[in-house]
N, C-alpha and C positions, 0 to 999 in steps of 0.2 A: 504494500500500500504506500502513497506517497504520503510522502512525512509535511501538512499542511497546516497552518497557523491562520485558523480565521479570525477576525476584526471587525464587530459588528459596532457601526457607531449609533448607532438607536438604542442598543442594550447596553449600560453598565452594570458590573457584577460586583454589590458590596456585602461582604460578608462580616461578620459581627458578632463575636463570643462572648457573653457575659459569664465569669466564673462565679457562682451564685453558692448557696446552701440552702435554696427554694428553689421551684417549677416558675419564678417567672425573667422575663428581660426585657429592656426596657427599646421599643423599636425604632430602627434609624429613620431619618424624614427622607420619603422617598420621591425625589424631584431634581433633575438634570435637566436646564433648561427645558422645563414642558415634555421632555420625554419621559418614559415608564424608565423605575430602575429596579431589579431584582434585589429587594435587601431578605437575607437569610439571618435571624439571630436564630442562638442554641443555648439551650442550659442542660445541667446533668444533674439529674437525682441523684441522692446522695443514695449508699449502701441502707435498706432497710436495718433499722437498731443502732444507726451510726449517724449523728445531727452533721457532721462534717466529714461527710464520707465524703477511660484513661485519661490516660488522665494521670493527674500525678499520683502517690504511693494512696495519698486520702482517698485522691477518688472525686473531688470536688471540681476540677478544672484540668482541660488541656493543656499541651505542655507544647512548646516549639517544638517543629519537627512531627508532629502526632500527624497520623493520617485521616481520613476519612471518605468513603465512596459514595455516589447520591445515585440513587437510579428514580426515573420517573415516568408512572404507568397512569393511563387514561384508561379505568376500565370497563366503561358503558360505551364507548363506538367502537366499532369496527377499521376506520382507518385510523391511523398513526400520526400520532399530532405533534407539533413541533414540540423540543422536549424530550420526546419517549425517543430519538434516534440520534446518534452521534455521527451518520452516514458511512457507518464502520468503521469508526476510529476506536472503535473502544470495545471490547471482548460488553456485550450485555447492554452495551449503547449505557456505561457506567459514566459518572464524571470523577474526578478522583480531586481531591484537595490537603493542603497541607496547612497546619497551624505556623504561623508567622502573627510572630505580637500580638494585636489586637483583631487580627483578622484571619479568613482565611483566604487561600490563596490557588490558586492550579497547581498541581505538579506538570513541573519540569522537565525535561532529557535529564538536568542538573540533578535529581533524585535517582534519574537512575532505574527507572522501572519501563520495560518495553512494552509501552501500552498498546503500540499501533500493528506489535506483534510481529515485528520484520529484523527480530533480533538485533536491535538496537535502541538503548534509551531515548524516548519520548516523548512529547508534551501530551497533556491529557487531553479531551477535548473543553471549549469553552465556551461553558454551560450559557453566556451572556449573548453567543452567537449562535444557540438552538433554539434557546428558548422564547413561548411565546402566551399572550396569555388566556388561551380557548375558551369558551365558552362550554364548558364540561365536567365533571366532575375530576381531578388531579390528585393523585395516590404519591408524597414523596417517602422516599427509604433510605434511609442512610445507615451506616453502623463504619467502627475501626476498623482497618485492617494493616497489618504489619510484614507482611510477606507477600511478595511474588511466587506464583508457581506458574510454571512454565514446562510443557510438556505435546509428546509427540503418541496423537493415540491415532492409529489406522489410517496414517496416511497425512492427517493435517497435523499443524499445529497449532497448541491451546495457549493461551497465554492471560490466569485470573489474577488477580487481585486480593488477597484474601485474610481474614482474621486469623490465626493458626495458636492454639496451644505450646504451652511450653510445661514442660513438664520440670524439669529445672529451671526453677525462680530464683536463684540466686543474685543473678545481676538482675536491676530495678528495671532493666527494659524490658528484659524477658518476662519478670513479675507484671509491667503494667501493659504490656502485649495483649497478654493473654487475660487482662480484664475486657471482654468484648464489650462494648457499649453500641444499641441500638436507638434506631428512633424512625418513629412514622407518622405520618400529617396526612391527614383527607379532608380538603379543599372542594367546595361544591361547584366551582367553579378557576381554573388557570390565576392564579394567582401572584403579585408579586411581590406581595410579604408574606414569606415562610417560614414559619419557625420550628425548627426541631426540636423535640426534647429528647433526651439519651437519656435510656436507662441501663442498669447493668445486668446481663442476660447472663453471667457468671455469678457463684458464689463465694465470700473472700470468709478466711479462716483468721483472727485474731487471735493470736497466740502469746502467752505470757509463760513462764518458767516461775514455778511459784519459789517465793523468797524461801524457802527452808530446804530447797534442795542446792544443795554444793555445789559450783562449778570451778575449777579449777583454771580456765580459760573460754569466762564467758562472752567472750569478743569474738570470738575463734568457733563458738561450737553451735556444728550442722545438725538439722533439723529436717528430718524426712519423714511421711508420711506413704506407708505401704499397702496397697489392699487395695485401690483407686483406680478408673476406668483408664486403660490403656490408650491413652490418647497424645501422645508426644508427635510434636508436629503437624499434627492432623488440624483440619479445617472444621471450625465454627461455624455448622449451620443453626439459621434462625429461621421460623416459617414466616411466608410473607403470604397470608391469605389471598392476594393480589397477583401473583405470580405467576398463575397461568392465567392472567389477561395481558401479561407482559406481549409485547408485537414484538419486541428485537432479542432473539436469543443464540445464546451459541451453545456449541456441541461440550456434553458436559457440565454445563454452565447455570446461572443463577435458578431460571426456572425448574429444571431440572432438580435443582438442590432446595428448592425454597417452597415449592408448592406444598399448601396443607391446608387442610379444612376451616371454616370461621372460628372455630374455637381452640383451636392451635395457634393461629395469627400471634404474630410474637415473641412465641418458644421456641425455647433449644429442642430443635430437633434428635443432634446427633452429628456426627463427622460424616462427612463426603469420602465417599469412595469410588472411584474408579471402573466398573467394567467392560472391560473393550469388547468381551466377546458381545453385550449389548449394546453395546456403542452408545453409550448414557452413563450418567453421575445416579450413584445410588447414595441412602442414608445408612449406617453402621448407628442405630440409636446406643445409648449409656442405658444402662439395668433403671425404669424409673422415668425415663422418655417416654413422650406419647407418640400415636402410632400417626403420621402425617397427616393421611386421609386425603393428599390433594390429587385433583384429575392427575397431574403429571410424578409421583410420587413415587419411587421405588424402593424397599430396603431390603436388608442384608442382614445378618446374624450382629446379634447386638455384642457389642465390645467387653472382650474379659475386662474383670476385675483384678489386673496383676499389674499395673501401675505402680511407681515411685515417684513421688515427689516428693521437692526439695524446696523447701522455704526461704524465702525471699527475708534477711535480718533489719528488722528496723530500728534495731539498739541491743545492746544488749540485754538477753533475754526477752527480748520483745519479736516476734517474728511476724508476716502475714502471707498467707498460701490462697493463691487465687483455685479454685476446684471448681467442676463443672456442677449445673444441677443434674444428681440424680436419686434412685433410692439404692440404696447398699447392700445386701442380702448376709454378710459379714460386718462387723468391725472391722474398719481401718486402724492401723499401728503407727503410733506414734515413734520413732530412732529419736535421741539427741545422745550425739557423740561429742562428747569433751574428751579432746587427747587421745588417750587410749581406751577412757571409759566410754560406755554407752549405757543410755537407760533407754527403756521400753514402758508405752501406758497404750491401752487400746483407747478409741477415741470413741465414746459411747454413743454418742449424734450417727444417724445412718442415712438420714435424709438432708437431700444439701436444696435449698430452694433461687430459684435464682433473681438475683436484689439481694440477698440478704447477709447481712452480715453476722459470723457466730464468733461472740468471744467464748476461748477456751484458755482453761488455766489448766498445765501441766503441774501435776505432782509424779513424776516417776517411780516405780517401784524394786522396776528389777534394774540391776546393776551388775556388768559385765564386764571380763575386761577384755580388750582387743590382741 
């Protein structure tokens, strides 16, 4: 595809983060000499049981550099409104944006992501030079995503965008990676203030080492949690009840992954998986996932429970473990290795809900040495 930088001058694109601790922001005035201007503000809920809950480690605000992908479906006509298509610039007709200060911004070639799929870094497309404002109902979806995948299935080549797990939280990026944050807005009509609200479609684990157990080098010591759905690297999906009204799809790709019934709308589905011999994106649900139920919908044997994670340390003896929602059919195990020792405590919680935040005080029992 050629590599093309459109330039709409009727449409400007202002984008506008309030980092809040409430569901509201306050809207930019929207006016360029007598033209329409598309202004986008966003807020993030905060973690359910947490007043100041990607975002940074809180949870409360985005952070330089943060991602986010917008796709937008019309789903009461039949043709394709400006908006819902990128002219296939973009795997899912997605826009893709980058947190910069106060605003957001397009990704770049300079980021580094081959959006236009010709194995080389990109500009995304720009959403100021699609968009329009129909007279129609307007579905927008947005959520994080922190990884490229890029892949060759029977012949073409794929190339998504996407939220992905980390199963080792150690370093904060990986830790707030894999915090997915979503968000959706239905407009009765093409609109050109749109506000997303993100919520958190993962569950975070608030961890404390209680004061009367010993550590020897508390600054130093790993914290892992055993027993947890095998999902390292794997992709975050979320249903988008909407998604089979999508018109622009690719092979593999969002509708595929994201279709599921009206009361799914929202939820963690499950991890994306690949089959070629179907030549389609299936779902791998967590023990505790709902079953999708959308026209385009396929799954697969749901994900062992033989997982290890690794806690991301927020001080000493304070730790926090992003986990997927699911429900657990075992006890997960708590490790915390100091040095040579390690203690063990099974984590009594078996259901993880997602929003929600669980604080847990470690008392360990057994003590080992290495």
């Amino acid at each position: 595809m050629k590599h093309i930088l459109c330039i709409s001058a009727a449409f400007l694109l202002l984008f506008t983060l309030t980092a809040v601790t409430s569901c509201s922001s306050d809207d930019v005035v929207s006016s360029a000499d007598g033209k329409g201007v598309v202004t986008i503000t966003s807020d993030v809920m905060p973690f359910d049981g947490e007043e100041n809950s990607r975002v940074n480690v809180a949870g409360n605000s985005f952070l330089d550099g943060d991602f986010i992908r917008l796709k937008i479906i019309c789903p009461f006509v039949s043709s394709t409104e400006r908006g819902e298509t990128t002219d296939g610039y973009s795997s899912d007709a997605m826009y893709y944006l980058k947190r910069s200060g106060n605003a957001w911004v397009r990704v770049m070639a300079a980021d580094g992501f081959d959006i236009y799929g010709t194995y080389s870094p990109s500009n995304s497309p720009d959403i100021g030079s699609y968009y329009e404002a129909q007279q129609t109902p307007y579905v927008y979806v947005a959520s994080t995503f922190s990884e490229e995948r890029r892949f060759v299935a029977n012949g073409s080549l794929y190339d998504h965008l996407t939220p992905v797990f980390h199963a080792n939280q150690t370093k904060e990026k990986h830790y707030r990676a894999s915090d997915v944050l979503w968000a959706q807005t239905f407009m009765q009509t093409g609109a050109w203030n749109i506000h997303l609200g993100f919520q958190h479609k993962m569950a975070c684990l608030d961890i404390t080492i209680a004061d009367g157990v010993t550590l020897t080098d508390a600054a130093n010591a790993v914290l892992t949690l055993e027993g947890m759905p095998d999902i390292d690297q794997a992709e975050i999906v979320i249903g988008d009840y909407y998604a089979d009204a999508s018109k622009i799809n690719s092979g593999y790709g969002y509708q595929q992954k994201s279709s599921c019934s009206y009361e799914n709308n929202g939820k963690v589905l499950g991890v994306a998986v690949n089959d070629e011999v179907a030549k389609r994106a299936k779902i791998a649900p967590m023990t505790g996932n709902p079953v999708p139920g959308g026209g385009n919908s396929q799954t697969v044997a749901a994900v062992p429970n033989t997982g290890t994670y690794t806690a991301y340390m927020v001080g000493a003896r304070h730790y926090r473990l992003i986990v997927p929602p699911c429900v657990l059919t075992t006890n997960a195990v708590f490790w915390l290795r100091d040095g040579s020792k390690r203690y063990s405590v099974a984590l009594e919680n078996k259901t993880f809900v997602e929003g929600k935040l669980y604080p847990v005080t470690l008392k360990p029992v057994t003590e080992n040495e290495e």
